[in-house]
C-alpha positions as CSV (number, residue, x, y, z in Angstrom):
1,X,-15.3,-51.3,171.8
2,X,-16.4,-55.1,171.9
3,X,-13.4,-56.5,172.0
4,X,-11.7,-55.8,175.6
5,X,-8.3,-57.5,175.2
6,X,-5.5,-56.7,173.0
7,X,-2.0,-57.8,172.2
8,X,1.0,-54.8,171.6
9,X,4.1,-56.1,171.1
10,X,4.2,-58.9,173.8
11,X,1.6,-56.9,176.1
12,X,-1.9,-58.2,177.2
13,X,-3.9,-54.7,177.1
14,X,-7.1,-55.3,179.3
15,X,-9.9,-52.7,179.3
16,X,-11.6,-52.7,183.0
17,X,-14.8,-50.9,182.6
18,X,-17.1,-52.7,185.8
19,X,-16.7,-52.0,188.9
20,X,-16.5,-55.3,190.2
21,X,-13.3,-55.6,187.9
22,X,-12.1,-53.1,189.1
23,X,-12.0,-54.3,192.4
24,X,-10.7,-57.2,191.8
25,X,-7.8,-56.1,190.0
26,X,-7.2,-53.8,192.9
27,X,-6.5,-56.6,194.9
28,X,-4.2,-58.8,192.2
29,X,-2.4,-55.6,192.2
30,X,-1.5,-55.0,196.0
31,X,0.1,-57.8,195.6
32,X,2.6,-55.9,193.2
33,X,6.1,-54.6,194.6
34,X,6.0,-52.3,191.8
35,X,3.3,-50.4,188.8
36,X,4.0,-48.9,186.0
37,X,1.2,-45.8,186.0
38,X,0.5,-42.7,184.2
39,X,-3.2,-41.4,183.9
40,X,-4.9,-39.7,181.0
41,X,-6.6,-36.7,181.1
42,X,-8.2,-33.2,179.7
43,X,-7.0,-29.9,181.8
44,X,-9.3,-27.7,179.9
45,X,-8.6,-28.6,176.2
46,X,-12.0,-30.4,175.1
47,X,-14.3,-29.8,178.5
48,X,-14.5,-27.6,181.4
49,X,-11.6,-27.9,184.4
50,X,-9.2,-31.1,185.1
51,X,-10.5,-34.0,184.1
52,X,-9.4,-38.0,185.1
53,X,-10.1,-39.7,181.6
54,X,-8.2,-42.9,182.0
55,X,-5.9,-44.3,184.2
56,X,-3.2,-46.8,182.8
57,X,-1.4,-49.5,185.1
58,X,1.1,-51.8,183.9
59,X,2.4,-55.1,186.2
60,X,5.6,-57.1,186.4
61,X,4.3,-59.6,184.6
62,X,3.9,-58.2,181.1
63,X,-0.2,-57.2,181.4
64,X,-1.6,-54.0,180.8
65,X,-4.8,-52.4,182.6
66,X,-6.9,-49.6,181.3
67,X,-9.5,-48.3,183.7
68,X,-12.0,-46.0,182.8
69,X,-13.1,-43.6,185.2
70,X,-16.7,-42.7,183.3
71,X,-17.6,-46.5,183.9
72,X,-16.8,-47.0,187.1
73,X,-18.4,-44.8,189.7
74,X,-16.2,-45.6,192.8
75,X,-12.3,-45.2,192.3
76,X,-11.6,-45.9,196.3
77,X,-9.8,-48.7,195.9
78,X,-7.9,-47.7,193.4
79,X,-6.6,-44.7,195.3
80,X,-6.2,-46.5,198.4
81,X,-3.4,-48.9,196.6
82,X,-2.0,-45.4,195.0
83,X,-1.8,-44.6,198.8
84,X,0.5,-47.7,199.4
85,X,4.1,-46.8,200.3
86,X,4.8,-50.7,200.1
87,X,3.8,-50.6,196.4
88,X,6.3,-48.3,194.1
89,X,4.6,-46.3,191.2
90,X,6.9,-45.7,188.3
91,X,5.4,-42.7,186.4
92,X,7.1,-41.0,183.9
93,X,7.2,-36.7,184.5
94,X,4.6,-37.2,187.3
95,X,3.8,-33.3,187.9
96,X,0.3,-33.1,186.6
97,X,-0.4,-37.1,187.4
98,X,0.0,-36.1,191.0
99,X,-2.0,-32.7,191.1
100,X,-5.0,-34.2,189.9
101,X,-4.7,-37.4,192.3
102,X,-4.6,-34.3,195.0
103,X,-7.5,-32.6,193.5
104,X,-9.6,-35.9,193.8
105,X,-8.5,-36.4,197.4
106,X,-6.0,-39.1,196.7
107,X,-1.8,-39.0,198.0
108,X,-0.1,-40.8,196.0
109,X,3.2,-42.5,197.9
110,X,5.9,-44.7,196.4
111,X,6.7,-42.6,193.3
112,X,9.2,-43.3,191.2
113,X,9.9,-40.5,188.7
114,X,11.4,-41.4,185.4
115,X,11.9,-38.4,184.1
116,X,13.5,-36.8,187.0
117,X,15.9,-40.0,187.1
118,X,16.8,-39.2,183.2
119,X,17.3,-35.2,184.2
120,X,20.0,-36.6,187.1
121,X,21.5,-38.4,184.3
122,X,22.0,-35.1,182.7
123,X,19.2,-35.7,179.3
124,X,19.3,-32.7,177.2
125,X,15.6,-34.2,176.8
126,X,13.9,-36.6,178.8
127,X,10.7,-37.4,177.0
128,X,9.5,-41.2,177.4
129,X,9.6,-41.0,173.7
130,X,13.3,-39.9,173.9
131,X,14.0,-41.9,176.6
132,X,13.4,-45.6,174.8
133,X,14.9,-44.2,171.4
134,X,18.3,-43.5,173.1
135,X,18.2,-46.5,176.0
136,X,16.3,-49.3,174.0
137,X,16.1,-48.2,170.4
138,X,12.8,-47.7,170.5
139,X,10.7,-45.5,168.7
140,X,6.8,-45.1,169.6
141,X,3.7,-43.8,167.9
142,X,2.5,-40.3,169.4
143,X,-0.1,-39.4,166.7
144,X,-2.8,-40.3,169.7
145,X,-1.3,-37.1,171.8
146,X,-3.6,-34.5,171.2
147,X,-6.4,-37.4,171.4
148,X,-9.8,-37.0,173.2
149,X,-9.6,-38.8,175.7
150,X,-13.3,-37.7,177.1
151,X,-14.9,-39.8,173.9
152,X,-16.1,-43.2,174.0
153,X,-15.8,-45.6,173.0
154,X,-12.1,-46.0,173.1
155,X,-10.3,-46.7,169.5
156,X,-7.7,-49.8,169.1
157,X,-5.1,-46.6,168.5
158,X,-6.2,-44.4,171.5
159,X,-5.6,-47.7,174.1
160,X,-2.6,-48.9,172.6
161,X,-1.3,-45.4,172.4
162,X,-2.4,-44.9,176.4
163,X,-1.0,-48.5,177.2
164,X,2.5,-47.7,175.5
165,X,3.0,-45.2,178.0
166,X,3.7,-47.5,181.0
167,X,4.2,-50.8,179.1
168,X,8.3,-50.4,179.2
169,X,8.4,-48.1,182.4
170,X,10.0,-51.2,184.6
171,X,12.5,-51.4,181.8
172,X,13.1,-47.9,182.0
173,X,13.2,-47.3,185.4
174,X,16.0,-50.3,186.2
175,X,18.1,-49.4,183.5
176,X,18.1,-45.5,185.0
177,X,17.8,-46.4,188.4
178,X,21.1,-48.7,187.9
179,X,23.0,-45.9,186.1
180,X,21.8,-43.1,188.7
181,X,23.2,-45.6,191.2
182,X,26.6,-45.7,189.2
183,X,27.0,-42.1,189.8
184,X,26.3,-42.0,193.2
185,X,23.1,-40.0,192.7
186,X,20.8,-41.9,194.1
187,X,20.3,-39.9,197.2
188,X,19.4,-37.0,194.5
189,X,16.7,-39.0,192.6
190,X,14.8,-40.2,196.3
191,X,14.2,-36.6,197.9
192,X,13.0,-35.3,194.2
193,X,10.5,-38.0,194.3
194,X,9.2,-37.3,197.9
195,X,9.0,-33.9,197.0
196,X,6.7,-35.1,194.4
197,X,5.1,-36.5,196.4
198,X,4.1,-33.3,198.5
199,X,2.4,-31.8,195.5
200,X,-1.1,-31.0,196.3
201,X,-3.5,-29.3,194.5
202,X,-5.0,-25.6,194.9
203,X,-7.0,-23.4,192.9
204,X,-5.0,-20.5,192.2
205,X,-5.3,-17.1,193.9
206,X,-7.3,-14.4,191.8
207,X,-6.9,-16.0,188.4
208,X,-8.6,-13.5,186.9
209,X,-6.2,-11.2,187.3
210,X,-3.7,-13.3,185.6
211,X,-5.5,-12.3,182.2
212,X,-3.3,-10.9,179.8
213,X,-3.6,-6.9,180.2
214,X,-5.9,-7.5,183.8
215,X,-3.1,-5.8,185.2
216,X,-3.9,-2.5,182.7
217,X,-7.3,-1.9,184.7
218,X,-7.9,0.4,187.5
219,X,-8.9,-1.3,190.8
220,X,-13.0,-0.6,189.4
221,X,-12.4,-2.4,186.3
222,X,-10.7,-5.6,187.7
223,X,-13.4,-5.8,190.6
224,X,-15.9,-5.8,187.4
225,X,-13.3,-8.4,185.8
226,X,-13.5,-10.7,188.9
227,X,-17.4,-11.2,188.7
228,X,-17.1,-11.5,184.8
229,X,-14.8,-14.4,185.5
230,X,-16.5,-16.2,188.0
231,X,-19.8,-16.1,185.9
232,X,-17.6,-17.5,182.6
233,X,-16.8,-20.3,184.8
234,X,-20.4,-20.9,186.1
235,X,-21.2,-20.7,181.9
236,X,-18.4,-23.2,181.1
237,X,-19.6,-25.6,183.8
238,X,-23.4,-25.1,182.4
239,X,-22.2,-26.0,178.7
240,X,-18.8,-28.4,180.4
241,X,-16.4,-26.2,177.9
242,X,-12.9,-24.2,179.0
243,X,-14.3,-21.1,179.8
244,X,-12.4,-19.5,177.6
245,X,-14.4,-21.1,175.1
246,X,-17.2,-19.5,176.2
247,X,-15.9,-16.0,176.0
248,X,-12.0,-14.8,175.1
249,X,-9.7,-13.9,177.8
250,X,-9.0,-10.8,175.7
251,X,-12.9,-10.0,175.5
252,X,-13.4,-10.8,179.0
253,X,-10.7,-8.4,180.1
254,X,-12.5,-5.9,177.5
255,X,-15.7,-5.8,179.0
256,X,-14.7,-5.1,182.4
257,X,-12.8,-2.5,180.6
258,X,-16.3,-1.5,179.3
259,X,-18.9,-2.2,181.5
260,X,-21.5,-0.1,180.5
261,X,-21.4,-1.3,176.8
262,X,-24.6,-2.5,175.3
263,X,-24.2,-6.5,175.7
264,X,-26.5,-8.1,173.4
265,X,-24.6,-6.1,170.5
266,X,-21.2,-7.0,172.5
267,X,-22.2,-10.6,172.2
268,X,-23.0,-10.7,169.0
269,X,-20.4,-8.7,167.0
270,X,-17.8,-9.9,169.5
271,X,-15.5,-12.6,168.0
272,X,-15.0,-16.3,169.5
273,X,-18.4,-15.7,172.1
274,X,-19.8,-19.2,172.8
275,X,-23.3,-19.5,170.6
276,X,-25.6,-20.4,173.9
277,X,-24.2,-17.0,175.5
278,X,-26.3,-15.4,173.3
279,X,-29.8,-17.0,174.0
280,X,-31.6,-14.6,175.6
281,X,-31.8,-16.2,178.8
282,X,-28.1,-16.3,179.4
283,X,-27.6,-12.7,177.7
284,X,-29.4,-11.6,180.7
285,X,-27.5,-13.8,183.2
286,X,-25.1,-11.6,182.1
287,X,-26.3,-8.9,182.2
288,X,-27.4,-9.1,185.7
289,X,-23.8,-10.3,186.5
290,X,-22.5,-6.9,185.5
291,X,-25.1,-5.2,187.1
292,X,-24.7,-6.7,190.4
293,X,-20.9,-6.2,189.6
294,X,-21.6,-3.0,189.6
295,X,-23.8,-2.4,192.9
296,X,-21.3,-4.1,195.2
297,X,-17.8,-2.4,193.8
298,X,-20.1,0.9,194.4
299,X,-21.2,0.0,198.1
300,X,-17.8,-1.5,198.6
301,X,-16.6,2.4,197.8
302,X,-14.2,0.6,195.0
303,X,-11.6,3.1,193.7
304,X,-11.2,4.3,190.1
305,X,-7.3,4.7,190.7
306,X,-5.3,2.2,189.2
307,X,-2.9,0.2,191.1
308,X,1.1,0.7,191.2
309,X,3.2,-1.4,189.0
310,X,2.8,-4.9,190.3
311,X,6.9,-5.1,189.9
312,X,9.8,-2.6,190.2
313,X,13.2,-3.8,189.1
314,X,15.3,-4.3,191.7
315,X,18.3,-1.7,192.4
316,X,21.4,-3.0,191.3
317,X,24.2,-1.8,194.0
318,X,27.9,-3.4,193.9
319,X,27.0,-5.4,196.6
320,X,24.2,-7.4,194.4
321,X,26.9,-7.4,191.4
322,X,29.1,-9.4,194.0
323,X,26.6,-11.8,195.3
324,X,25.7,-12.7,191.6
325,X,29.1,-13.2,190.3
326,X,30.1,-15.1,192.8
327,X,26.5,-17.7,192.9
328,X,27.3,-17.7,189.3
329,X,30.6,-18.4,189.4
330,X,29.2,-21.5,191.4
331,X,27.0,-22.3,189.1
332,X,29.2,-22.7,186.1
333,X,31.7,-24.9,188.5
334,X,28.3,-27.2,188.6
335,X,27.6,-27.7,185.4
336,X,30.8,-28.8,184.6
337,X,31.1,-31.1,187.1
338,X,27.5,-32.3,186.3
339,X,26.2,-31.3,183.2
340,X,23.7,-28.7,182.0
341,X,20.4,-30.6,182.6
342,X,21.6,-32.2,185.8
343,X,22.4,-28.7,187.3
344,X,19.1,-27.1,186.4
345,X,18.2,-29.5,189.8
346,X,20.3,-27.9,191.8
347,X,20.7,-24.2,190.9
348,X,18.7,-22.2,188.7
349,X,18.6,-18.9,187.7
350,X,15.2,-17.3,189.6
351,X,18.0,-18.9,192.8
352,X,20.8,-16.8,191.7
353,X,18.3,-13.5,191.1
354,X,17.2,-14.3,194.4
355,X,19.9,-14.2,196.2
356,X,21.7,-11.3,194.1
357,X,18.9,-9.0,195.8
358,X,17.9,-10.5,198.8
359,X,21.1,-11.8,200.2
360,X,19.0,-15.2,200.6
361,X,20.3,-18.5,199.6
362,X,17.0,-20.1,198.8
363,X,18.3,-23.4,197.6
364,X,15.5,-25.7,199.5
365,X,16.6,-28.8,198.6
366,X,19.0,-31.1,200.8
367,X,21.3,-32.6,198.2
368,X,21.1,-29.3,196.4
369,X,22.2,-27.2,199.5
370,X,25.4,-29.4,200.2
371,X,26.8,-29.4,196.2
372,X,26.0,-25.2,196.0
373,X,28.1,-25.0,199.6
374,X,30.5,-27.4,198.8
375,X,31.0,-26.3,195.6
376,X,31.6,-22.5,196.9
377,X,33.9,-23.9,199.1
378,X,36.2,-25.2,197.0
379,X,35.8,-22.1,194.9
380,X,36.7,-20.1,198.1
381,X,33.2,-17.9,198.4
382,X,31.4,-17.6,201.4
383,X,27.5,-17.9,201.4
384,X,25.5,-17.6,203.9
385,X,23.2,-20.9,205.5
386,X,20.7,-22.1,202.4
387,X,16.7,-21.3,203.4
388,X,15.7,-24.6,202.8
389,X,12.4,-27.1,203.3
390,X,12.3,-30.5,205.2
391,X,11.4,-32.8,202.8
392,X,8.2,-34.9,203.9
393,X,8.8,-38.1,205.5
394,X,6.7,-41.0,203.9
């Protein structure tokens, strides 16, 4: 859009789209003690993989910045101030934000999670949205949520939705920061963010088998399914769609169920296939996927049998039954000391399961460990020492 600068209620929204803006707002910006940030970005909705689409920065003094990563081809500075300990980022739910920093090679440090700090408050739910209806009385516009971020150029409504989303976080984060202070769960809110902070990214380990029904196939048939995946991600990155665009999980996990069906009418009588599958030159890519699919599970001596269930139930003995009453027990003395939402922080479920069977205490976080023991403690139950992490210095 031509015009670069806009106004939403009170906040200068600037566009940087050069470099050598860029770079000088990286340097106005150092000078920050704290950012608002959040990025936009597609995770295989509209284009293939995980995606930086813009990235959203708001100062103390009431300004705004959109950068936009398809314009500018070097984002090094900008990842060496997200790298700044002295410089706190206030994002709000910073899961995915983080991740994809990782995947591009940049560690974020100095985050301040908002929507962790409303979860210690004990939020039922801790949406930004929610958030500024119940602290400030303030509703926002979320029709730009399921917008495409990947087209340019920008609309008016797609950079004032993406500039709405740090715009109040200062506000936000003093006015929970002071009431997490209030109830002495400060300490809580710091090793949650510095575990954020650990997040890196990694491709996940045999994804293909993760397919709904993968686990159905013999151990031929999901050797077949691992090459068919592979070349529908080589297929999404040629036409830069989610693979499963390209082909359906469900037909994907089909074919390796049927190798030796006749493709070109699999391709075309098979519903959701992606239209440049079927050209003739990639109906033969695929083709000689299968094949080769085929030659290597055979010289690899690949069995036919099919694999053991992937999970038994565990064997309930009165031992477990005691362990889990008792973690329970401590659970419920939580939540009412804490609240619902607050305790889903420090004990879960999957942690009581855990140790019901295993005799393990895996509570891994700090302040977590000390209210579970403490807690038991006053409840009279003995647990044994919690498996936990150290959490990362800074």
């Amino acid at each position: 859009m031509e015009n670069t600068t806009l106004i939403h209620d009170g906040v200068t929204i600037k566009l940087v789209e050069r470099q050598e803006q860029l770079q000088e707002l990286v340097i106005l910006l150092n000078q920050s003690k704290e950012l608002g940030l959040d990025l936009e970005f597609d995770q295989n909705r509209f284009t293939y993989g995980f995606n930086l689409c813009l990235v959203q920065i708001a100062d103390e003094s009431g300004v705004c910045y959109i950068i936009d990563p398809f314009a500018i081809p070097d984002l090094q500075s900008l990842f060496d101030l997200f790298a700044n300990p002295a410089v706190t980022k206030i994002i709000h739910h910073s899961n995915n934000d983080i991740l994809l920093l990782s995947k591009m090679g940049c560690h974020i440090k100095g985050v301040m999670d908002t929507d962790v700090a409303a979860k210690v408050l004990n939020y039922e739910r801790s949406s930004l949205a929610t958030v500024l209806k119940e602290e400030f009385n303030i509703e926002i516009d979320k029709s730009q949520q399921s917008s495409n971020w990947n087209k340019r150029p920008l609309t008016e409504a797609q950079l004032q939705y993406a500039a709405i989303d740090v715009m109040y976080l200062h506000r936000v984060k003093a006015k929970l920061l002071t009431e997490v202070e209030q109830l002495g769960r400060l300490h809580w809110l710091e090793e949650e963010n510095q575990l954020l902070e650990s997040l890196t990214y990694s491709e996940p380990t045999n994804p293909h088998l993760k397919l709904r029904n993968a686990y159905k196939l013999n151990y031929y048939q999901q050797y077949i399914l691992r090459d068919l995946f592979a070349f529908r991600e080589q297929m999404g990155k040629l036409f830069n769609k989610p693979a499963p665009y390209i082909i359906p999980n469900d037909a994907l996990v089909e074919l390796a169920n049927n190798p030796n069906t006749d493709i070109h009418e699999w391709l075309n009588h098979t519903r959701g296939i992606h239209g440049g599958l079927k050209r003739s030159r990639n109906e033969n890519l695929l083709k000689d996927a299968i094949r080769d699919a085929k030659i290597a599970a055979k010289e690899n001596n690949i069995s036919h049998d099919y694999p053991e269930s992937r999970w038994q139930r565990p064997l309930r003995t009165p031992e477990t039954e005691q362990r889990k009453e008792e973690l329970t027990r401590v659970q419920k003395q939580i939540v009412e000391k804490y609240g619902e939402y607050a305790a889903r922080l420090i004990i879960t479920q999957s942690v009581i399961n855990d140790y019901c069977f295993t005799g393990e205490l895996r509570c891994t976080k700090q302040y977590a460990a000390a209210i579970v023991m403490s807690t038991a403690q006053e409840l009279g139950i003995t647990l044994p020492a919690p498996v936990q992490k150290d959490v990362p210095d800074n």
